[in-house]
C-alpha positions in Angstrom: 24.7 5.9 -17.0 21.9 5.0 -14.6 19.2 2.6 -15.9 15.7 3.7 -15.9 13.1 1.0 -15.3 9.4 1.8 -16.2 6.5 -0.3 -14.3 3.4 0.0 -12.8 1.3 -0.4 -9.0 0.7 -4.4 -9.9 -0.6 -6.5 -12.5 -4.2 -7.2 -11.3 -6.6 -4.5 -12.8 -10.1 -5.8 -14.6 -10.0 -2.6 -16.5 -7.2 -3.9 -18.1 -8.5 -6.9 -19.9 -9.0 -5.6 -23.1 -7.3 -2.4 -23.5 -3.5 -3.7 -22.3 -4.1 -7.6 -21.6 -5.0 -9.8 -24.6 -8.8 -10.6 -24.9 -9.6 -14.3 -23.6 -5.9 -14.3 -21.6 -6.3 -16.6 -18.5 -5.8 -14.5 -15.3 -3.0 -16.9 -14.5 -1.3 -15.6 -17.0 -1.3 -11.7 -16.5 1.9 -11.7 -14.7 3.8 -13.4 -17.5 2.3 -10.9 -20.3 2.9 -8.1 -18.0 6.8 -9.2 -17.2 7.0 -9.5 -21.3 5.9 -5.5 -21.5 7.7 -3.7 -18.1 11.0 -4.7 -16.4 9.5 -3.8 -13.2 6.5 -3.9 -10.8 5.4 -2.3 -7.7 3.4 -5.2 -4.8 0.9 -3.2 -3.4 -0.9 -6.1 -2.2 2.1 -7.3 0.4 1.3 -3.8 2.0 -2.1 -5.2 3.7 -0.8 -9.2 3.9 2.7 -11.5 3.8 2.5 -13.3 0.7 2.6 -17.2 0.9 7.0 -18.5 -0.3 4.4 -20.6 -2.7 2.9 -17.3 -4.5 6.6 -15.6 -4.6 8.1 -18.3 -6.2 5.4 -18.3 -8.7 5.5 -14.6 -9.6 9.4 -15.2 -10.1 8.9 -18.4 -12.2 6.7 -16.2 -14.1 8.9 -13.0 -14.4 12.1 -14.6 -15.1 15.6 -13.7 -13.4 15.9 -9.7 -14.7 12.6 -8.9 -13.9 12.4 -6.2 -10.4 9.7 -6.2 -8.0 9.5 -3.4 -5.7 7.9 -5.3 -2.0 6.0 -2.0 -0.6 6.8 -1.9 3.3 4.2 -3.7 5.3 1.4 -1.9 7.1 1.7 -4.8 10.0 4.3 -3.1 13.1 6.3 -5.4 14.6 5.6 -6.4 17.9 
């Protein structure tokens, strides 16, 4: 059978402090709340810039080994 994974477009709304992230939870920690609800993410952000190695290995020290991120292609052409 094929497994389903349900996400979103990111982790990094305002308008969800409150209704979906905990009141008072650091912004440091969204990631690692989020990765505790959905198995999966879409980066929308890496569409506009190359994340730094430092903030990939954070988001998968955050995330944990079974957790899927979906890296949008990259606006940037190659030359």
């Amino acid at each position: 059978m094929a497994r389903v994974l349900v996400g979103t477009s990111g982790w990094h709304y305002d308008s969800w402090r409150g209704p979906f992230f905990p009141g008072g939870l650091p912004l440091k920690q969204q990631l690692r709340y989020y990765a505790g609800q959905f198995e999966t993410t879409e980066l929308n952000g890496v569409f506009y810039r190359t994340p730094t190695p430092e903030a990939v290995e954070a988001w998968r020290e955050q995330t944990g080994g079974d957790f899927i991120f979906a890296w949008k292609a990259s606006r940037i052409g190659s030359a």
